[in-house]
N, C-alpha and C positions, 0 to 999 in steps of 0.2 A: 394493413401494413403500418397505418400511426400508431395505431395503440401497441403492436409490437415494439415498434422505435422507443415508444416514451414507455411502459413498463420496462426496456430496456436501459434505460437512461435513467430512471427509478430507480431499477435496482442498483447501478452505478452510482450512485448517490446513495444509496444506503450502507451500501460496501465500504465506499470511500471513507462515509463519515463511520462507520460503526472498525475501521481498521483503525480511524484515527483514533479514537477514543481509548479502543485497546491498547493502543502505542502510548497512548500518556498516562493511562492507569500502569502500565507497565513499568515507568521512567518512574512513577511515582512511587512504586510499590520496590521493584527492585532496585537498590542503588548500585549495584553489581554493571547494573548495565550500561554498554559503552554505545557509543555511535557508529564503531568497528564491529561490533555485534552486531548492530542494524543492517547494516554496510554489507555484512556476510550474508546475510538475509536475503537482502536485494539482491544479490548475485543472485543466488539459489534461486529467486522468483525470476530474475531473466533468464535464468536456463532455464526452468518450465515453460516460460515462453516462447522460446528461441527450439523447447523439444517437443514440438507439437506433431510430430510424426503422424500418429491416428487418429487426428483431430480434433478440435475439442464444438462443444456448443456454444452459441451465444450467446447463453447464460453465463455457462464458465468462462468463458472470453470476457466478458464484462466484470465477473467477478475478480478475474486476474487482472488486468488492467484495474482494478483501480485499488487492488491489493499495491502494486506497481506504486502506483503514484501516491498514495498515503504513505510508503515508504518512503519515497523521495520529497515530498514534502517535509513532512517530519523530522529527517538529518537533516536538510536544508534550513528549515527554523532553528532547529538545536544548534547547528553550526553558528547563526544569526545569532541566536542569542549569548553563543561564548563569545563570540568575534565585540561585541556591543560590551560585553562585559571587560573585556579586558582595555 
């Protein structure tokens, strides 16, 4: 059961940072993009959450969740960083 927990928490950790990296190559690359983009985003990934009707695996539960939270982090810094700037 540990090594499932922590390859669980692994992958958590891979997801989280390999979504963040995508989010900032993104900001970087496209200057199109808004925080209301993001923001729409993050809806859309709480409703897959929130529709989990026929279940999903642990795998993908950990994948989303921390699809989830690199989203929320990431407006939350950019928010950070406009709020600082002005």
């Amino acid at each position: 059961m540990i090594d499932s927990v922590s390859a669980l928490d692994r992958l958590y950790n891979e997801s989280f940072e390999g979504e963040l990296r995508m989010l900032r190559r993104r900001r970087e690359q496209d200057k199109s993009l808004t925080i209301e983009t993001l923001e729409s985003t993050l809806q859309a990934l709480y409703a897959i959450d929130g529709n989990n009707w026929e279940g999903r695996s642990s795998v993908q539960e950990q994948t989303l969740n921390a699809q989830i939270d690199a989203y929320e982090k990431f407006i939350h810094d950019w928010k950070k960083e406009l709020s600082s700037n002005n």
